[in-house]
C-alpha positions in Angstrom: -139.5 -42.4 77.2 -139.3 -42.7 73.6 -135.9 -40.3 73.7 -134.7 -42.7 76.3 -135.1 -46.1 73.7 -134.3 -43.6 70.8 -130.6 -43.2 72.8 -130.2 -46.6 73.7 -131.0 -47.6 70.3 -128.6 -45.5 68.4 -126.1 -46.3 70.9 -126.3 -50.4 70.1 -126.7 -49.7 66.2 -123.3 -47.7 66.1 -121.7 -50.3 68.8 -122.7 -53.0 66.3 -121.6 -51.1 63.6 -118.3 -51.2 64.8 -117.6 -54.2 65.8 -118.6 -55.1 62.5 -116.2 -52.7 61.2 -113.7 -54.1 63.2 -114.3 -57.7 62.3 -114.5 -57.0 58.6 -110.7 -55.2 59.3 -109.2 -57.7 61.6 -111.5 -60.9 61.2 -109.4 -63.3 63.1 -107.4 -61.3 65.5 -104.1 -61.0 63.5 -101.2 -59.4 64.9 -102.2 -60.2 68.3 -100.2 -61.9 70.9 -101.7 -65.0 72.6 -99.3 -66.5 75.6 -95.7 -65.0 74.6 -96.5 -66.1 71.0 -96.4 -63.9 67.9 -99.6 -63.4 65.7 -99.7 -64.5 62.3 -98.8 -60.9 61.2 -95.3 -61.6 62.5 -93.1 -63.6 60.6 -89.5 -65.3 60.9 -86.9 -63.7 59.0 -87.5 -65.3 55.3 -85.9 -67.9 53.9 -84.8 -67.9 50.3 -87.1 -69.8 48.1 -85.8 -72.4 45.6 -86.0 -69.5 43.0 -84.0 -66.7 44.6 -81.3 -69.3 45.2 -81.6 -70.2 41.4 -81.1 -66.5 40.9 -78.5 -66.2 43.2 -76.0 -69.2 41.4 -77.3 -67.7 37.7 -76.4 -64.0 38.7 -73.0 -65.0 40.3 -72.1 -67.3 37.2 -72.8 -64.6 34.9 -70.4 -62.1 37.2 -67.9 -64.8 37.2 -67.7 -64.9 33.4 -67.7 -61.8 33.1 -64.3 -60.7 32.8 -64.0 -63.8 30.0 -66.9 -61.9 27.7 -67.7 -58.2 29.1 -69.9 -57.4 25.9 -72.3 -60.1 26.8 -72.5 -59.8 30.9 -73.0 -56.4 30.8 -76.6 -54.8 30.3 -77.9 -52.7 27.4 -78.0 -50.0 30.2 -75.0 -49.5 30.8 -73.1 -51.1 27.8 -72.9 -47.5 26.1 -70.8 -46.4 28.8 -69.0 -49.3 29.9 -65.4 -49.2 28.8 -64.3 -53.1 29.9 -60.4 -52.1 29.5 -60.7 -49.9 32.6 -63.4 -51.6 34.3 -61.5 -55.0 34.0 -58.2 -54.8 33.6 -56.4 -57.9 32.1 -55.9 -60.7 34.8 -58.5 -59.5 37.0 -60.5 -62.4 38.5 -64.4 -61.7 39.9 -65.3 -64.1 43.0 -69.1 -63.0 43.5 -70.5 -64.3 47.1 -73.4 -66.0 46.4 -74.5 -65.9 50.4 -74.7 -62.0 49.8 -77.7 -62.3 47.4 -80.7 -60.0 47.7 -83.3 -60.1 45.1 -85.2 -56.8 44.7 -88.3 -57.9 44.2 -88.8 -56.4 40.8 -86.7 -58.6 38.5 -82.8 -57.8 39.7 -81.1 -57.9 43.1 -77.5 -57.1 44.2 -74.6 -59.3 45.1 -70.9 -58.9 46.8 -68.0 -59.7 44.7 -64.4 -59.4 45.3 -62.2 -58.2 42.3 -58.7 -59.2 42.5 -56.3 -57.4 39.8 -52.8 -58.9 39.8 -50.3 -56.3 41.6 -53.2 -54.4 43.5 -54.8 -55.4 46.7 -58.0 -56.7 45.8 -61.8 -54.8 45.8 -64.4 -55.2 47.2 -68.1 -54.8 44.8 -71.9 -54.8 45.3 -72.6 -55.4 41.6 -76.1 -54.7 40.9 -77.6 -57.2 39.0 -80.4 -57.0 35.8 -82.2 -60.1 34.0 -82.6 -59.2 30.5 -83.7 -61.6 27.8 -83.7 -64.1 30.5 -80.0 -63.8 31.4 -78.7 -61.9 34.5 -76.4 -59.0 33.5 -74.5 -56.4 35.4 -76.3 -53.2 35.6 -73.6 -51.0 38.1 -71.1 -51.4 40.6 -70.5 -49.6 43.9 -67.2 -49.9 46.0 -66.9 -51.0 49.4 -64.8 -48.8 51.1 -62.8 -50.8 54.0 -64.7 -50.3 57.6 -68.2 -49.2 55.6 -71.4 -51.2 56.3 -72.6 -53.6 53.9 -75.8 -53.0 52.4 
């Protein structure tokens, strides 16, 4: 008899013990679904916060002037081996698209530009983006090749 109550015992202790395992992990039942609606785990696509679309006008300025004053848009990175004369040839014009933001989460982000160069068709850009000494500066460029996926 005392086996019996020793069983049943152990049994309830290590049920208790994890449901209390259970609510310490999941206290409020996040993630589950309640009649066709999503849990508080699951979240709308975000929307950009007053900040990121601060960054997102500040970065696209600085790309805009950068073909005015190379030296100071582009970061100490890269400014070693940045030669402005073949990067930028005279007349070329940056239009960044804003829209195309996408912070990184760790101080920079990337953006689309279009590079038009008078007597070539224009390029296409995503210039990734640096803020040093509280200014956004371009860190490196990769080129859109026609038909490829935006990142």
């Amino acid at each position: 008899m005392k086996k019996q109550f020793l069983v049943i015992g152990s049994a309830v202790v290590v049920s208790m013990l994890l449901l209390l395992a259970f609510w310490i992990v999941n206290p409020l039942g996040w993630g589950q679904e309640a009649n066709g609606q999503a849990g508080p785990t699951q979240t709308a696509s975000p929307t950009p916060s007053n900040e990121q679309e601060a960054d997102a006008q500040a970065a696209a300025e600085a790309l805009s002037r950068l073909t005015e004053s190379p030296s100071e848009g582009i970061s100490a990175q890269t400014r070693q081996s940045f030669n402005a004369e073949v990067a930028l040839p005279a007349g070329s014009k940056l239009a960044p698209e804003v829209s195309t933001w996408a912070p990184d989460g760790i101080g920079g982000g990337t953006m689309n530009v279009v590079m038009t160069v008078p007597g070539q068709a224009d390029s296409r850009y995503v210039a990734v983006m640096v803020k040093e000494d509280g200014a956004w500066k371009l860190l490196g460029t990769m080129e859109q090749k026609e038909g490829a996926e935006t990142p």
